[in-house]
N, CA, C and O atoms as CSV, one atom per row, in Angstrom:
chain,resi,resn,atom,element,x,y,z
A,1,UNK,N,N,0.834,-1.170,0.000
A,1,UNK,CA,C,0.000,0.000,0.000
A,1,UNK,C,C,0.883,1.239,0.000
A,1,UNK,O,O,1.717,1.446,0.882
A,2,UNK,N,N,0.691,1.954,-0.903
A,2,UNK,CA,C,1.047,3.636,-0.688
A,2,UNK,C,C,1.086,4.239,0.470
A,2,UNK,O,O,0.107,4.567,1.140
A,3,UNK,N,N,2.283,4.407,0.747
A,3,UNK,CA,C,2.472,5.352,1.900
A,3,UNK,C,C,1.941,7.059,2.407
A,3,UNK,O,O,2.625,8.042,2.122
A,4,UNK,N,N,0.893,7.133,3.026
A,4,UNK,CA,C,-0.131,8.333,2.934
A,4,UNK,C,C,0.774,9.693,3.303
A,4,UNK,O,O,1.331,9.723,4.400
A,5,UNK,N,N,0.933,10.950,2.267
A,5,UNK,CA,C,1.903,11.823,3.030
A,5,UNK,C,C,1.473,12.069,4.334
A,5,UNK,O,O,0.426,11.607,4.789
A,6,UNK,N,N,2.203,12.742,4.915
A,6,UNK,CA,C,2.245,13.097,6.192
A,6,UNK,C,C,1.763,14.570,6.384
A,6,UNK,O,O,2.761,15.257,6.167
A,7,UNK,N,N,0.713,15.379,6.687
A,7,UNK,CA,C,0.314,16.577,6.665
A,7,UNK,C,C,0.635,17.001,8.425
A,7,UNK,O,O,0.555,16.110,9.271
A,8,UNK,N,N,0.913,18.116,8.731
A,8,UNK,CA,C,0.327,19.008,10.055
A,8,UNK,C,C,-0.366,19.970,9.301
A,8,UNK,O,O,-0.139,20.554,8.242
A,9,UNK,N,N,-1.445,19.977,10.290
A,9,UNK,CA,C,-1.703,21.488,10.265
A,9,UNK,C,C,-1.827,21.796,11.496
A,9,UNK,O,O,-2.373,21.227,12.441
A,10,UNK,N,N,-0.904,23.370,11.321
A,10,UNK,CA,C,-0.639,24.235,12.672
A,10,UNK,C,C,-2.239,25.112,13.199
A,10,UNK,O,O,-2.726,24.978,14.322
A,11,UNK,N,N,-2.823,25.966,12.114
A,11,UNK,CA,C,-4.018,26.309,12.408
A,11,UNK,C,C,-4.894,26.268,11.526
A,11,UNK,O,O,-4.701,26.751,10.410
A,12,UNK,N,N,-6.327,25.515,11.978
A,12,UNK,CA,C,-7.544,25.126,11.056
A,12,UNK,C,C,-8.512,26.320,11.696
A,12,UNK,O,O,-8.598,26.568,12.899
A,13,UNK,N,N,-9.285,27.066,10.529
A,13,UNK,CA,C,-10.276,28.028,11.321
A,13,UNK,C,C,-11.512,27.212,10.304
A,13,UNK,O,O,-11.392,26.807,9.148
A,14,UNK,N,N,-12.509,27.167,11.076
A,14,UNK,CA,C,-14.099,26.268,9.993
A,14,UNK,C,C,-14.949,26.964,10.581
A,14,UNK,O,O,-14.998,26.935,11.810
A,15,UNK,N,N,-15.937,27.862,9.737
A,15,UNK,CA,C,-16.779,28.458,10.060
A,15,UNK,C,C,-18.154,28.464,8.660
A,15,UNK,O,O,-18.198,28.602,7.438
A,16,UNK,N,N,-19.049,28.234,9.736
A,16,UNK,CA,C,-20.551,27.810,8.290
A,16,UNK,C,C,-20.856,27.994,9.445
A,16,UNK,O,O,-20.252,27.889,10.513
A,17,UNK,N,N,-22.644,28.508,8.925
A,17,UNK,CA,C,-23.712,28.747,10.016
A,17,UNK,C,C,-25.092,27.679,9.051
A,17,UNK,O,O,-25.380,27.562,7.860
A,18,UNK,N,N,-25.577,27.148,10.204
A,18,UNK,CA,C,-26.587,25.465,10.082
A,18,UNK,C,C,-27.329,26.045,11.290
A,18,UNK,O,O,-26.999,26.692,12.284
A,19,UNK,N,N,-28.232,25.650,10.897
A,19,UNK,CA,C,-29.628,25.664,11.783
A,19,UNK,C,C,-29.494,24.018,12.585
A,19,UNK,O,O,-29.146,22.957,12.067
A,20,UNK,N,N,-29.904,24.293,13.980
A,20,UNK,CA,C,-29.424,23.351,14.486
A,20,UNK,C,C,-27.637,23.048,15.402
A,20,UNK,O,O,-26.759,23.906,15.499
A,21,UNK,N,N,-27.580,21.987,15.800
A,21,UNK,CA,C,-26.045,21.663,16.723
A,21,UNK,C,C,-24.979,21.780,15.387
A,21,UNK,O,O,-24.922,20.876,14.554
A,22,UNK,N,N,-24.295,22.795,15.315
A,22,UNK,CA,C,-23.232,23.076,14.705
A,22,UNK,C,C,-21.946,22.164,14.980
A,22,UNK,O,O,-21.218,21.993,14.003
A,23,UNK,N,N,-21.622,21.637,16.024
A,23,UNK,CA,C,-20.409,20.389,16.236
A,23,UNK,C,C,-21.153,19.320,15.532
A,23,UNK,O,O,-20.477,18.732,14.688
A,24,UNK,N,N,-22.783,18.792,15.714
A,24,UNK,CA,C,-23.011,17.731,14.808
A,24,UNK,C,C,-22.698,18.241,13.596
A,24,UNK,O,O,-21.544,18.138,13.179
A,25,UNK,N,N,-23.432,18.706,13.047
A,25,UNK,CA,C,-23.365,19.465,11.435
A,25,UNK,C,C,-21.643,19.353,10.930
A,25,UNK,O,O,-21.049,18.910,9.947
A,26,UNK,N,N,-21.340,19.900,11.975
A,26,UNK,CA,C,-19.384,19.836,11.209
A,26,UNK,C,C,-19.115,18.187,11.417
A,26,UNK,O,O,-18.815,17.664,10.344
A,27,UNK,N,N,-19.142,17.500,12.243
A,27,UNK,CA,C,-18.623,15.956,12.203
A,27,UNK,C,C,-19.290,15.183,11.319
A,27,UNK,O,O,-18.597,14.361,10.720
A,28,UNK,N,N,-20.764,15.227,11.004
A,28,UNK,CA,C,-21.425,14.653,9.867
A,28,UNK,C,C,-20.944,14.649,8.642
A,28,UNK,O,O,-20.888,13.676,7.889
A,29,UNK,N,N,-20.530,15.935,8.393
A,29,UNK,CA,C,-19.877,16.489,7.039
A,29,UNK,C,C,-18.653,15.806,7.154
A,29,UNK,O,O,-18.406,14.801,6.487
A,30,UNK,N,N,-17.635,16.453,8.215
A,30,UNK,CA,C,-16.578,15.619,8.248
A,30,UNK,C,C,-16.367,14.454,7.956
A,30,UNK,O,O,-15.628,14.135,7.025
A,31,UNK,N,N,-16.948,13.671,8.662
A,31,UNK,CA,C,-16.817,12.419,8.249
A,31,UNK,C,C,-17.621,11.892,6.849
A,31,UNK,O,O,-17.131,10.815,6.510
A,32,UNK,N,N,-18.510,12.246,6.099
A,32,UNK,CA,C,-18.481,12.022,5.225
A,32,UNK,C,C,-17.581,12.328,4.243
A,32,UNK,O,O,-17.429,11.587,3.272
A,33,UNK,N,N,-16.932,13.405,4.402
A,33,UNK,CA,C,-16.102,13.724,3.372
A,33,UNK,C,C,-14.574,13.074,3.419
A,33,UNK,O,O,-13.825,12.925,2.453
A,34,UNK,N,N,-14.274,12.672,5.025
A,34,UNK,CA,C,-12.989,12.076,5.334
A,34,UNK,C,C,-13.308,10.607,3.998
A,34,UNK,O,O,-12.586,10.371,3.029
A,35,UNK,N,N,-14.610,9.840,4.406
A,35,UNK,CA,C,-14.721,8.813,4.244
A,35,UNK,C,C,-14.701,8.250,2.637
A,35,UNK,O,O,-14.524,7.138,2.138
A,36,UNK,N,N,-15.001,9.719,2.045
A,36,UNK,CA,C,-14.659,9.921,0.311
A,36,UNK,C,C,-13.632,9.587,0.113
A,36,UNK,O,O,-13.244,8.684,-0.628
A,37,UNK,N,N,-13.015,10.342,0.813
A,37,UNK,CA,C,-11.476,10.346,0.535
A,37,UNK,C,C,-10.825,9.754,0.847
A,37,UNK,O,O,-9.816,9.708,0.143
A,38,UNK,N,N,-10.847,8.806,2.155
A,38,UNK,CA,C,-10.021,7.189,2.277
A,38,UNK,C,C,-10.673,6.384,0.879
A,38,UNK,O,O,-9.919,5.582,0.328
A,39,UNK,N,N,-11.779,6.544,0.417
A,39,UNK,CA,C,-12.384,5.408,-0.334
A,39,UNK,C,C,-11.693,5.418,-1.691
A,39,UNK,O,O,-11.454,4.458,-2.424
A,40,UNK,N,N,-11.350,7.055,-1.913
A,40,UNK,CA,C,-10.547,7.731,-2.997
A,40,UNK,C,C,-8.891,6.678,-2.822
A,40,UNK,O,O,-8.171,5.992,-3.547
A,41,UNK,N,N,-8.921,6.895,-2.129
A,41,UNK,CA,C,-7.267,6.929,-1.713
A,41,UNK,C,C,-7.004,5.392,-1.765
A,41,UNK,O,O,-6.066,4.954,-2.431
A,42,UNK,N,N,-7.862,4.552,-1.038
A,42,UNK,CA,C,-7.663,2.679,-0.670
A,42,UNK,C,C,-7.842,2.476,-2.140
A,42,UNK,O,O,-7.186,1.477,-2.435
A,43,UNK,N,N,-8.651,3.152,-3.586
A,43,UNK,CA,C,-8.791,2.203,-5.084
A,43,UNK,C,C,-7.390,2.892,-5.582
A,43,UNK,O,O,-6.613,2.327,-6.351
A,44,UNK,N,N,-7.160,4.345,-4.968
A,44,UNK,CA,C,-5.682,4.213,-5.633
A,44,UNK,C,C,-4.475,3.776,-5.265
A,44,UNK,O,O,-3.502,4.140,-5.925
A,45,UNK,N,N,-4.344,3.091,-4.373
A,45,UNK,CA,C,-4.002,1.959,-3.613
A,45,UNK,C,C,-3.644,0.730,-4.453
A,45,UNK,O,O,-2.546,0.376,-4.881
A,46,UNK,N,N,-5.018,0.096,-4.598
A,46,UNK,CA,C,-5.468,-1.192,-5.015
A,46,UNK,C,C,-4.987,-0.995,-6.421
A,46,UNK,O,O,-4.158,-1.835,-6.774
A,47,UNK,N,N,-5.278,-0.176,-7.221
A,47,UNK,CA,C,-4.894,-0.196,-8.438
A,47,UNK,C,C,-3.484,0.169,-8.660
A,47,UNK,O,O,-3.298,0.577,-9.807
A,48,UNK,N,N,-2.420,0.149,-7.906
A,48,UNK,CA,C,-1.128,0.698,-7.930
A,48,UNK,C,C,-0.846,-1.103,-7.502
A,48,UNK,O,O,-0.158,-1.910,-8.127
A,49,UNK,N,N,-1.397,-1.255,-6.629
A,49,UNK,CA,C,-0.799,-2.539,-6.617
A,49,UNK,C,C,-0.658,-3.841,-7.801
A,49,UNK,O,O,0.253,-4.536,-8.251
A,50,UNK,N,N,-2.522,-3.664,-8.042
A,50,UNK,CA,C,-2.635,-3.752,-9.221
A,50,UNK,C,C,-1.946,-4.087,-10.657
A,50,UNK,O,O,-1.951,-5.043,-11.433
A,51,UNK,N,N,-1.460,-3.031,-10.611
A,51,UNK,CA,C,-0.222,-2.452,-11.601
A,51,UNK,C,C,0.853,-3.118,-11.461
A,51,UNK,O,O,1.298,-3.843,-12.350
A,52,UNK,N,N,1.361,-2.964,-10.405
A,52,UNK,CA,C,2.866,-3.519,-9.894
A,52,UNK,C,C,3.057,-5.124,-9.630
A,52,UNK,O,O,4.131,-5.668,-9.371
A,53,UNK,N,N,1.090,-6.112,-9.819
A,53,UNK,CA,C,1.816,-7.370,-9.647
A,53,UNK,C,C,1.492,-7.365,-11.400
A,53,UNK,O,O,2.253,-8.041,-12.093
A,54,UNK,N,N,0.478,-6.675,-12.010
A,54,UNK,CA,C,1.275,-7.158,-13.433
A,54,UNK,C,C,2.457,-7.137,-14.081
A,54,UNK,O,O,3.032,-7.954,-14.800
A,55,UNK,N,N,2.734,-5.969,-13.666
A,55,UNK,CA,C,4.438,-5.345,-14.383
A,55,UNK,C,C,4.775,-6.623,-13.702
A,55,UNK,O,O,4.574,-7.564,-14.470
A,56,UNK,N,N,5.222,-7.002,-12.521
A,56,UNK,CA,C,6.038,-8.462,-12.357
A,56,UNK,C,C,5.681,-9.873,-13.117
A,56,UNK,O,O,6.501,-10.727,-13.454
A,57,UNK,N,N,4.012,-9.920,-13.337
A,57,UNK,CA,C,3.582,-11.205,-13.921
A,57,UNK,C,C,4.516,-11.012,-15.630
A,57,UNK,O,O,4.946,-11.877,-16.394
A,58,UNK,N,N,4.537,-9.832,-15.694
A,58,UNK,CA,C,4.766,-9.042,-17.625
A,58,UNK,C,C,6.396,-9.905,-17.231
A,58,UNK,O,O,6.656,-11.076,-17.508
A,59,UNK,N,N,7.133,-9.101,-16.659
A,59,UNK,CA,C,8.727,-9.073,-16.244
A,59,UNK,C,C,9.213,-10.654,-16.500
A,59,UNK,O,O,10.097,-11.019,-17.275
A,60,UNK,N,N,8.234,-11.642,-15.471
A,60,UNK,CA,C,8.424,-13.201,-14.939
A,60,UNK,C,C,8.817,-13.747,-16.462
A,60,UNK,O,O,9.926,-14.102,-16.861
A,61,UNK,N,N,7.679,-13.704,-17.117
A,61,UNK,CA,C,7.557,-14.294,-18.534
A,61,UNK,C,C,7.889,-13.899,-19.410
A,61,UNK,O,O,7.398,-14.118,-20.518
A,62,UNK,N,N,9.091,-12.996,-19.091
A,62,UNK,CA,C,10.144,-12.528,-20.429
A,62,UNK,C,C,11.211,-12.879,-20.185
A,62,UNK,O,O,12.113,-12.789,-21.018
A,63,UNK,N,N,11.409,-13.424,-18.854
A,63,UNK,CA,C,12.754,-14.001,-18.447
A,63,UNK,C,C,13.070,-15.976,-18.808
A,63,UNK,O,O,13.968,-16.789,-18.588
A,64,UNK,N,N,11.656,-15.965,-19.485
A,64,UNK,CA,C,11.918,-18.113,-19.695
A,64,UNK,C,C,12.843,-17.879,-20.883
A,64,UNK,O,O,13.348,-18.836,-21.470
């Protein structure tokens, strides 16, 4: 698996106005959107790997 860069962030400011609990409203979102983006991230993953056991299956069978 791809090694995920490494981010800090020093300061995050998030501001939207929602009718209703505003910490729910931001973690709902949050996490849906985190959860895009692991889902993004694990097929480009899978398909890198993908890749890399064909290039070896390609490689194996040029060497008989």
């Amino acid at each position: 698996m791809t090694e995920v860069p490494k981010v800090t962030i020093h300061h995050l400011e998030v501001r939207f106005q929602v009718d209703g609990d505003d910490g729910a409203v931001f973690t709902r979102l949050f996490n849906q959107h985190i959860q895009a983006w692991a889902k993004l991230y694990e097929d480009q993953c899978a398909r890198a790997k993908h890749t890399e056991t064909e290039r070896r299956f390609g490689d194996a069978g040029g060497d008989s």
